[in-house]
VOGU-3710 file (C-alpha; in Angstrom, 3 decimals, decimal comma):
1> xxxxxxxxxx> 4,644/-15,244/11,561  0,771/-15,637/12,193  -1,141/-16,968/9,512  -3,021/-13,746/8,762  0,130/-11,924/8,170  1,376/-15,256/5,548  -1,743/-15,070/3,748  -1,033/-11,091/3,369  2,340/-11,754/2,126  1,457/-14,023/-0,510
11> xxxxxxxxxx> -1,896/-11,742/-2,164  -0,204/-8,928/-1,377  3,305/-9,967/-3,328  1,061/-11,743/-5,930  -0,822/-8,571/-6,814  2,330/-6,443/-6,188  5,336/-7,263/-7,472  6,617/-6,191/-10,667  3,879/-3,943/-10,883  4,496/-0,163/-11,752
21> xxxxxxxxxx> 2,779/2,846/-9,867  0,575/4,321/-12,417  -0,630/7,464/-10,870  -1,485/8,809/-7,375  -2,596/11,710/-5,570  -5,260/12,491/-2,912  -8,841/11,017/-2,658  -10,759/12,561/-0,512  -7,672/13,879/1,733  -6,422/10,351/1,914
31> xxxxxxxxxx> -3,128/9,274/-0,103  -3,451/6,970/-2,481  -0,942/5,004/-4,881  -2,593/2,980/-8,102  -0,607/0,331/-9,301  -0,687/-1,675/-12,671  0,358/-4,468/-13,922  -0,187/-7,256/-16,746  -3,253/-8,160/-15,646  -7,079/-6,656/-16,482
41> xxxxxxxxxx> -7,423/-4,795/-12,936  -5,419/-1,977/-11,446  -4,486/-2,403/-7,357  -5,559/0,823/-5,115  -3,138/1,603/-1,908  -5,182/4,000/0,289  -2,839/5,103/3,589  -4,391/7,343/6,998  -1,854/6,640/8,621  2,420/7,387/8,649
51> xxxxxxxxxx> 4,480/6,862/6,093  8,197/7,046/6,156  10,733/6,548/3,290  14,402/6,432/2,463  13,754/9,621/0,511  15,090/13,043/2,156  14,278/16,629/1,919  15,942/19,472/3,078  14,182/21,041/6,334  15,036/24,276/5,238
61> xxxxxxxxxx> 12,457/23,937/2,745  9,771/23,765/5,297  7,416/21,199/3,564  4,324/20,349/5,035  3,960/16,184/5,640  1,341/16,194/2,917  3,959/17,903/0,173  6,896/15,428/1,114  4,399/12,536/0,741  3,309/13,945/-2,936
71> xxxxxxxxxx> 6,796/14,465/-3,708  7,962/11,212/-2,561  5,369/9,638/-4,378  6,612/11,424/-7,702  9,439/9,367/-7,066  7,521/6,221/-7,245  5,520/7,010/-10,284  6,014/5,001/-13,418  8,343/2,736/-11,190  7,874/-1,278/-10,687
81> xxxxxxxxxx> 7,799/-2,557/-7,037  10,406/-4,768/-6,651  9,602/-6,017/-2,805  6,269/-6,512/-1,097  6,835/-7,017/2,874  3,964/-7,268/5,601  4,541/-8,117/9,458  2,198/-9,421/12,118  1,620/-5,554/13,415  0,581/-4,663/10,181
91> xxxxxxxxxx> 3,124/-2,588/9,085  3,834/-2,455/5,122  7,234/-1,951/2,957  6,911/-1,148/-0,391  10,677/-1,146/-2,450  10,817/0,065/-6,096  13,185/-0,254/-8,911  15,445/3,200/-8,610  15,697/2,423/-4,883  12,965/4,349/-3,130
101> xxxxxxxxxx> 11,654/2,396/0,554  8,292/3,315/1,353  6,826/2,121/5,096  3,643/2,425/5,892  3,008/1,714/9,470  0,660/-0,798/11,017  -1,173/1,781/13,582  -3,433/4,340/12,416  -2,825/8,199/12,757  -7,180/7,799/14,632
111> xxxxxxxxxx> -8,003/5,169/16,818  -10,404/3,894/15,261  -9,471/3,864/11,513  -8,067/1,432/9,304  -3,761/2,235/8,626  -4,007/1,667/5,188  -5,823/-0,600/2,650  -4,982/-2,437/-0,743  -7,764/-3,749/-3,113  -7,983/-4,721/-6,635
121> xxxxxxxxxx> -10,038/-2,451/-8,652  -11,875/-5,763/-9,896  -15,133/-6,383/-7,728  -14,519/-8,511/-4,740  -17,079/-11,286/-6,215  -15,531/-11,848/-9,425  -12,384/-13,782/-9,958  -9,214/-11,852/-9,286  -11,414/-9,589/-6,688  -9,806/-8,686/-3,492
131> xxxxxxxxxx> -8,917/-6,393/-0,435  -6,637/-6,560/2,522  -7,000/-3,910/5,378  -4,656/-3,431/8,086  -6,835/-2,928/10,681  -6,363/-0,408/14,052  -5,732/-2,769/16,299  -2,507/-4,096/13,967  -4,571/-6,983/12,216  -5,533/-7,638/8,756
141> xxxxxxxxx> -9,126/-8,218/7,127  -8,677/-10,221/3,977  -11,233/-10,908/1,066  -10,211/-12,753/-2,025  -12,387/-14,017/-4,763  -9,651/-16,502/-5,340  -10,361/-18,276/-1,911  -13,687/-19,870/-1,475  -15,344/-20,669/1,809
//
């Protein structure tokens, strides 16, 4: 495992785990899941790019990708993440306490945008600040407050 994708892991799973999805929805056309936990921040999952899940849906119901995300979602909310999983291409697991697997894959639906992004809601200067993006080319860009130059 490259180093990028162990230092991932561990802010990722520190921030993460045991947490409980408090709301989520669209910004902006984006997805976005908001986690919270014990501590004074909420965490902020933004995702452009595809998501797939253990959860299934009739095709005779002839929902759109952006419904089956919302609904799937709905199955997340209020629920505690019970695994927090990262590899060196960048792709993401998320599993939850009733059993829903969310994947959110290391390459972006554009070129040139970021797959998806996780940041603390606290400012990246203060302590407890930080933000990991997977980037397009299946890399991460990391700041923590926590780590000092």
């Amino acid at each position: 495992m490259k180093p990028a994708t162990t230092a991932v892991n561990a802010l990722l799973q520190q921030a993460l785990l045991g947490a409980a999805v408090e709301s989520f929805g669209l910004s902006h056309q984006i997805p976005i899941l908001e986690f919270r936990d014990d501590g004074p921040a909420d965490h902020l999952l933004s995702i452009d790019t595809e998501m797939t899940s253990n959860v299934r849906f009739d095709p005779a119901l002839g929902l759109t990708e952006e419904e089956k995300i919302l609904l799937v979602f709905s199955r997340v909310n209020l629920r505690y993440v019970t695994r927090v999983a990262c590899d060196d291409h960048a792709n993401l697991l998320l599993e939850f306490d009733n059993g829903v697997h969310l994947r959110f894959a290391g390459a972006p639906r554009e070129a040139t945008s970021e797959p998806w992004q996780v940041a603390s809601r606290t400012p990246l200067d203060e302590q407890g600040g930080y933000m990991v993006i997977a980037t397009y080319d299946g890399g991460y860009a990391i700041w923590d407050a926590a780590v000092t130059p």
